[in-house]
C-alpha positions in Angstrom: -30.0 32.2 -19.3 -33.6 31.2 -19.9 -35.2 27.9 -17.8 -35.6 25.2 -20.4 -37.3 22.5 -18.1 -40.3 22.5 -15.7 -43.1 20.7 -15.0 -44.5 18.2 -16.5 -47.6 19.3 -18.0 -49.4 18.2 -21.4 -48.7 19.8 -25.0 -49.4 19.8 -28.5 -46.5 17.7 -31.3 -46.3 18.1 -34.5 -44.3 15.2 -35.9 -41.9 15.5 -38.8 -44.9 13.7 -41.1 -47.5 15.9 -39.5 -49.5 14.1 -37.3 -50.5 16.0 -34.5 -50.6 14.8 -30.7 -50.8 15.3 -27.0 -48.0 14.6 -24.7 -46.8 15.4 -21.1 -43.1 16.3 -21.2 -41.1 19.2 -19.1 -40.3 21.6 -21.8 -41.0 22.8 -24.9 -38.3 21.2 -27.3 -38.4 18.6 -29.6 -38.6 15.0 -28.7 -37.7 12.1 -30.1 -39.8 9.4 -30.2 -42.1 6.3 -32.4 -45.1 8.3 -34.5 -47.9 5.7 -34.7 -48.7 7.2 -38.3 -45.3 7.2 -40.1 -43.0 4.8 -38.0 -43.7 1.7 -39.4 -42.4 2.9 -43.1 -38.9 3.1 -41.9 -39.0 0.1 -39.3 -34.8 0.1 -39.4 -35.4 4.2 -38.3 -38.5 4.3 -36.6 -37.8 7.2 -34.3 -39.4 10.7 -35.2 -38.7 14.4 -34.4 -42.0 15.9 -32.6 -41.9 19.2 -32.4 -43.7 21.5 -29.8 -46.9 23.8 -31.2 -47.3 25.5 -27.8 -45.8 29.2 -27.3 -43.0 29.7 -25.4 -44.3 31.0 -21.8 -41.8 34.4 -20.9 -38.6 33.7 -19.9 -38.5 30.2 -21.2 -35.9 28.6 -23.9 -36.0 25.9 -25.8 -33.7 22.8 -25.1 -30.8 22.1 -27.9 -31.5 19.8 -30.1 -30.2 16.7 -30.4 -28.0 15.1 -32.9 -28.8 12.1 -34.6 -25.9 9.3 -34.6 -24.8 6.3 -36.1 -22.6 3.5 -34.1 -20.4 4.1 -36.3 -20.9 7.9 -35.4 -19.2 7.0 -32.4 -17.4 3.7 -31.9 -15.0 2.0 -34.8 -16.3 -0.9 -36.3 -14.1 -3.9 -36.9 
């Protein structure tokens, strides 16, 4: 099994609109997070998929992804 997390040291994002940015996480996944370029056109579904540009260093694995979910998704509304 490959080490997913580390330390946390900067990289580059790519968000899903294509702004490009630095930040410090502990892997090399995706995040999920507010894009100060495309968040505010979708202020009911502001948060943004940002994936990594860095190469994967040897022996390293990306983290699964996460799904995306509704309340709905995972509680019944009355």
């Amino acid at each position: 099994m490959n080490q997913t997390t580390g330390k946390i040291t900067p990289k580059r994002y790519r968000c899903e609109c294509g702004h490009e940015s630095v930040h410090n996480t502990n892997h090399y996944g995706e995040f999920y997070d507010r894009c100060p370029k495309c968040s505010w056109k979708s202020p009911m579904d502001p948060i943004k998929t940002h994936t990594c540009l860095e190469p994967l260093p040897e022996g390293w694995g990306r983290p699964l992804k996460w799904q995306k979910v509704i309340l709905g998704d995972v509680a019944k509304l009355t």
